[in-house]
Steps between C-alpha positions, in 0.01 A plus 500: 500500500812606662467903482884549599546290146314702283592820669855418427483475117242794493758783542449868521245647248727511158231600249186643517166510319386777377082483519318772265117596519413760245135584387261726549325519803149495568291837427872652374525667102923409547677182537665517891818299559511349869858422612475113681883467541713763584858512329761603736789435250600394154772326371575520162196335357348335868324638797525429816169619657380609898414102504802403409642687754285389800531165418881569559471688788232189656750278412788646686328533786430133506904402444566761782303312736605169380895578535497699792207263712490568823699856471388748691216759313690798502801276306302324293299886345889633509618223263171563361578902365819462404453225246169706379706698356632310209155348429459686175838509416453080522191493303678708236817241529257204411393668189804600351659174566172287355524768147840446543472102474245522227695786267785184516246251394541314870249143450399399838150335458669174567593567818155707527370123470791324746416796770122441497550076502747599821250677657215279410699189629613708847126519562401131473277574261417251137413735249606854347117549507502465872795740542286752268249500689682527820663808324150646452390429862771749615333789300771468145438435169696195393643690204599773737632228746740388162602839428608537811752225498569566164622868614681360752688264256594760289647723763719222599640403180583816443634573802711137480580617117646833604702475848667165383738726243512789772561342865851349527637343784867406535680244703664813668110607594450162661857492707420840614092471642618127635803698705278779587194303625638176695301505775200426233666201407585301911177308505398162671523183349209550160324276235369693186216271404233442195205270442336256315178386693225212386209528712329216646188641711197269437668208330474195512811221532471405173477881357809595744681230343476620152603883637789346677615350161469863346704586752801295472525532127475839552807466707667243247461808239652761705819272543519461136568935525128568407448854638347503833354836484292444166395159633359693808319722304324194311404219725568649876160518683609737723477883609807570347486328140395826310881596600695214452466331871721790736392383866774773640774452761549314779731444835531201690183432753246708241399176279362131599774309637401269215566803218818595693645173468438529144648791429794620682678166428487654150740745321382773266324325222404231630094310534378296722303169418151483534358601843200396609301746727136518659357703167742392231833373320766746540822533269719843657795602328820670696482829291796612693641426843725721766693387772533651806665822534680751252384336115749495282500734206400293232158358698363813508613618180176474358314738761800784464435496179077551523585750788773665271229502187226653689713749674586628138217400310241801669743746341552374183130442478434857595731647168358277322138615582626871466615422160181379404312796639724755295371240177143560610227645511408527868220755703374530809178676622520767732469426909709158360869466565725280289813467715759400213326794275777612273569870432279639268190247576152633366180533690184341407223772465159452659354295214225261448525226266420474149363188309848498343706478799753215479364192756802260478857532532703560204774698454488785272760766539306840527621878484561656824262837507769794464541677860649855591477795304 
């Protein structure tokens, strides 16, 4: 099982279970509650528990490393503390947006299905039962494993729902960030390239011959305008399929001369025919293209406008977040800092929990406890 593939659909702990063991306890008269998961904050009618929290913190250790390999120590425990800070207010984020999505009714257990096939398929593996059990193997329940992308779903529609009517960008926006950042745009002579790979490791003539046929009507459907992107996704073999065949970009000199003769004859748009390799049948698609030297406005168009959206999206995400906080219902245990905690936020007193506590997310606005005199 590829680790780095489950890892990356398992984010940061977004729920928590809540585990309960009241009874009375040997040679005792009373009934003695014993606290097995600590709550460490509450929001609206979820927890999010010590757990919950350590799973985070484990987990942003191990992107640290990853991003930053081969920083120095000292750089690596600097980037380290400063995004510790915002763990909590994160794990807070993720449950406001997933009881956000589900107040609005937001169905994503088809895609719950499409995400798990993608994952199943990236792993060479035949089975969902063989993916479940992989699941298991790396210490998750496989309902916990679904929640998880099903949280994660959530959050994004919501987030995709909501900054779509509040991030605008205007042709004047583009102009100005293309004037004001040219030297991002001189680059050498690039291909922007995509996939569709057949392998043929451990064939035999006669099976090659029937993949090579796949292959070219493959091809013969993506000149009729089918779209390459969703074909990827269904019949490429390769690394990339789950998606939609990006390889990345590429100058002159960093591809087989046989690939580079393929593809930089090409404009934007355009596919090769079917390339035979030492492991496959290749069909690569000229995603974009960029000549040498200062691109013109209009190729890069499309990456001013993700750099423009990002730029403004962390903002408008953050009101929006805010706003949701002053709806809600959030508190926060003592010796634990939420660091978008708005004015007025309660405290969670030392408590243990009750058989009643709530276990699963759902949003359920509660009173705020009346503070000052």
């Amino acid at each position: 099982m590829k680790n780095g593939t489950l890892h990356s659909l398992v984010s940061l702990g977004f729920f928590a279970a809540l585990l309960l063991a009241c009874g009375p306890a040997r040679g005792q008269d009373k009934p003695k509650s014993v606290i097995v998961e600590e709550i460490i904050a509450r929001v609206n009618n979820s927890i999010i528990t010590l757990s919950d929290y350590q799973k985070a913190d484990s987990q942003l250790r191990e992107e640290i490393q990853h991003e930053c390999a081969g920083c120095a120590a000292d750089k690596m425990e600097g980037q380290y503390r400063e995004r510790m800070k915002d763990l909590l207010r994160d794990l807070i984020d993720q449950q406001l947006l997933v009881q956000r999505g589900k107040d609005e009714g937001a169905n994503v257990e088809a895609d719950v299905i499409k995400r798990l096939d993608e994952v199943r398929k990236s792993n060479n593996m035949t089975s969902m039962e063989e993916l479940e059990k992989a699941v298991e193997g790396e210490g998750l329940s496989w309902e916990e494993y679904k929640t998880h992308i099903r949280d994660n779903l959530l959050t994004q529609s919501v987030i995709g729902k909501e900054m779509h009517g509040r991030i605008v960008i205007g042709e004047e926006d583009i102009k100005k960030f293309y004037e004001e950042n040219q030297k991002e745009f001189i680059r050498p002579e690039q291909v922007v390239l995509a996939e569709i790979f057949l392998s043929t490791t451990g064939k035999t003539p006669e099976e090659t011959s029937v993949i090579l046929r796949k292959a070219e009507d493959y091809l013969n459907r993506l000149k009729k305008g089918e779209d390459f992107s969703e074909m990827a996704r269904r019949y490429s073999e390769g690394s990339t399929a789950k998606d939609g065949g990006p390889l990345g970009t590429f100058e002159r000199g960093q591809l087989s001369k046989q690939l580079e003769d393929a593809t930089f004859s090409l404009s934007r748009g355009g596919l090769t025919d079917v390339i035979q390799t030492k492991t496959g049948f290749e069909i690569l698609k000229v995603v974009d293209r960029y000549q040498a030297g200062l691109q013109p406005l209009e190729s890069v168009r499309r990456e001013i406008e993700n750099q423009i959206y990002m730029k403004k999206m962390q903002p408008a995400l953050r009101e929006y977040l805010a706003q949701l906080r002053e709806e809600s219902y959030v508190t926060v245990k003592p010796g634990f800092t939420d660091s978008a905690a708005v004015a007025g936020a309660s405290i969670i007193q030392e408590v243990e929990p009750t058989p009643d506590a709530p276990t699963k997310p759902g949003r359920k606005k509660l009173p705020k406890p009346k503070t000052g005199g």
